[in-house]
C-alpha positions in Angstrom: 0.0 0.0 0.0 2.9 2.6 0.1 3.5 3.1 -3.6 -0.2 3.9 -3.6 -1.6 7.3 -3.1 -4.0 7.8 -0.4 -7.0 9.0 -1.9 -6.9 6.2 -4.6 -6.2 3.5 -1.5 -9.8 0.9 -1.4 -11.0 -1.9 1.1 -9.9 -4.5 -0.9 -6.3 -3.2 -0.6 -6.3 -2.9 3.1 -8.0 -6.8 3.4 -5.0 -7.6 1.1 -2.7 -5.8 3.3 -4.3 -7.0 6.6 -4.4 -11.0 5.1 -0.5 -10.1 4.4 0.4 -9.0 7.5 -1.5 -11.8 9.9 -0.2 -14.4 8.0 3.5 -13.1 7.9 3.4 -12.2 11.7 0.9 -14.5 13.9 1.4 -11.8 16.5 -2.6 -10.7 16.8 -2.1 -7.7 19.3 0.9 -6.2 17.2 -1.9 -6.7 14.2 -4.5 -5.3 15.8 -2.3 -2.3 17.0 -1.6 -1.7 13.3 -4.7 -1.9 11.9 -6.0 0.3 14.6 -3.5 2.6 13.7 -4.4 2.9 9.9 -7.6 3.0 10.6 -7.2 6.2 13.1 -5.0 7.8 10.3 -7.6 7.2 7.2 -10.1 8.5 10.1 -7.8 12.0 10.3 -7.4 11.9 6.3 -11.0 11.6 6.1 -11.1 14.5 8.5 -9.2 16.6 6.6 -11.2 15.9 3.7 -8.1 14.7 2.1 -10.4 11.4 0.9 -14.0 11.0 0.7 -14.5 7.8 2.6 -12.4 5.8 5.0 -11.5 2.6 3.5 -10.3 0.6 7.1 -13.7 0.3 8.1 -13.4 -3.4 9.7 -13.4 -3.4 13.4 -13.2 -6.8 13.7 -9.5 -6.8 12.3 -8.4 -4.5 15.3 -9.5 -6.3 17.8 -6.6 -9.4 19.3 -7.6 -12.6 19.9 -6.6 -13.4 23.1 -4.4 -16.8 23.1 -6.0 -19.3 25.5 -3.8 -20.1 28.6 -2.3 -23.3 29.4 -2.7 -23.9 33.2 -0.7 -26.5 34.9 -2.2 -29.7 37.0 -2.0 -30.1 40.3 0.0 -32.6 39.8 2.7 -29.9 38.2 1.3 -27.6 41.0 2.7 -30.3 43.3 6.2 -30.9 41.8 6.4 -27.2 41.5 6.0 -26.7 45.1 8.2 -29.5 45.7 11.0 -28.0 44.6 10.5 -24.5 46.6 12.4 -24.6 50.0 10.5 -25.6 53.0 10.6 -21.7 54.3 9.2 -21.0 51.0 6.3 -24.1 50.2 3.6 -21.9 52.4 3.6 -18.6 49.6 4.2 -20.9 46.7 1.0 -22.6 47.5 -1.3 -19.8 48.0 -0.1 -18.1 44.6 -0.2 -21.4 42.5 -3.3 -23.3 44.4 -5.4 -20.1 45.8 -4.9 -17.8 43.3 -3.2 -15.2 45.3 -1.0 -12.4 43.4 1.8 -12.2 44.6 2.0 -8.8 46.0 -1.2 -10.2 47.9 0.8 -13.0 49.4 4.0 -10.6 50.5 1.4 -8.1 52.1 -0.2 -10.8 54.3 0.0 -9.9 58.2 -1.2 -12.7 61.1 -4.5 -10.8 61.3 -5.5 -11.1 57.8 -5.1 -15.5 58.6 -8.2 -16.9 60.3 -8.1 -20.4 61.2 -11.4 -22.3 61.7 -10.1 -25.0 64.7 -13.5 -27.2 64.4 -13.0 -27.9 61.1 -9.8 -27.6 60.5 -9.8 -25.0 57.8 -8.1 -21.4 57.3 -9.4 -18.2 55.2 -7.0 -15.9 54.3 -8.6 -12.4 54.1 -7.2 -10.1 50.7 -6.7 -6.3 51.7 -3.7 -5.0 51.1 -1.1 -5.2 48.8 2.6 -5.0 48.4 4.3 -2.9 45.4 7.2 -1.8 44.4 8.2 1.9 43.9 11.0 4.2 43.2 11.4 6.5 46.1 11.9 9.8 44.2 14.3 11.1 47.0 16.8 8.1 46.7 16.1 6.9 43.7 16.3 3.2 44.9 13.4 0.6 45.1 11.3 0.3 47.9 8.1 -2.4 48.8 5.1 0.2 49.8 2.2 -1.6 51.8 -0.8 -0.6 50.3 -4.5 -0.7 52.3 -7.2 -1.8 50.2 -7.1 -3.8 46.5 -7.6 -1.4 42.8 -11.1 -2.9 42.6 -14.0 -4.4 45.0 -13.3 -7.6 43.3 -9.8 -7.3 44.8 -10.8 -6.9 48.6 -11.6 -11.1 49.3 -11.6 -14.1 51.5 -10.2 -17.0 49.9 -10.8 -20.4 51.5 -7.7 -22.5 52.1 -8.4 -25.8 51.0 -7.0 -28.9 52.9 -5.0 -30.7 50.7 -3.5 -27.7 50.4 -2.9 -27.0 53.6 -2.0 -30.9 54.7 0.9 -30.6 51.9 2.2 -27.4 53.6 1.7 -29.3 57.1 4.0 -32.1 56.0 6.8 -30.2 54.1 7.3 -28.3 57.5 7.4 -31.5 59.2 4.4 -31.6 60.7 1.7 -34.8 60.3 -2.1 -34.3 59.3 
């Protein structure tokens, strides 16, 4: 499409273009980007009144496709966790088998564990966070405890589930 002036530039030469590029680069979100791109540009040109319609009218072709996630088993979970040190099998469990981030996990104080002694269970309660940050003054990284999650969804109890929990027991020594 570069050798060919703007105003003479039709549909059919952007689906040409667009079928080139996705099946030269498989990268949809770079695509997307660059379709978006044209399109805003035709948009301004069109604007300008430097064409009389926009030819980049698909929206479809701007939008990624979001590549579907792999997630391990538990039984990956398990060799995973096996091969964290025992100090370190507690956190590694709550990120991979409760879904904690893991700012969530570094922010967690005693108070924010409840343990359930008739049943045996635990909740861990979600409310803070831990980030890292540039102090301004310094210049060097710091870890700022931050009160509260980004969204509602955020602040949550999650429910620790035993096998979980017996797994931790035992690589600390302890029987279940």
């Amino acid at each position: 499409m570069k050798d060919i002036p703007i105003a003479k530039i039709t549909r059919a030469d952007v689906v040409v273009w667009h079928t080139a590029i996705e099946s030269q680069f498989p990268d949809t979100t770079t695509n997307a980007n660059g379709y978006n791109r044209l399109r805003a540009a035709f948009s301004e040109a069109l604007e300008r009144d430097l064409i009389e319609a926009n030819p980049v009218l698909t929206r479809e072709a701007g939008t990624a496709v979001a590549k579907e996630k792999e997630l391990p088993t538990d039984e990956e979970i398990a060799t995973i966790v096996e091969q964290f040190p025992a100090q370190l099998k507690l956190e590694a469990v709550l990120c991979l088998h409760h879904g904690l981030r893991i700012g969530e996990m570094l922010a967690l104080r005693r108070e924010g564990v409840t343990i359930i002694r008739e049943n045996g269970t635990a909740e861990v309660h979600v409310n803070a966070t831990l980030q890292r940050v540039v102090n301004s003054e310094t210049r060097k990284t710091e870890m700022l405890r931050v009160e509260g999650p980004k969204t509602v969804a955020g602040r949550r109890t999650v429910p620790i589930f035993l096998h979980a929990g017996r797994r931790v027991h035992r690589a600390h020594g302890h029987p279940c």
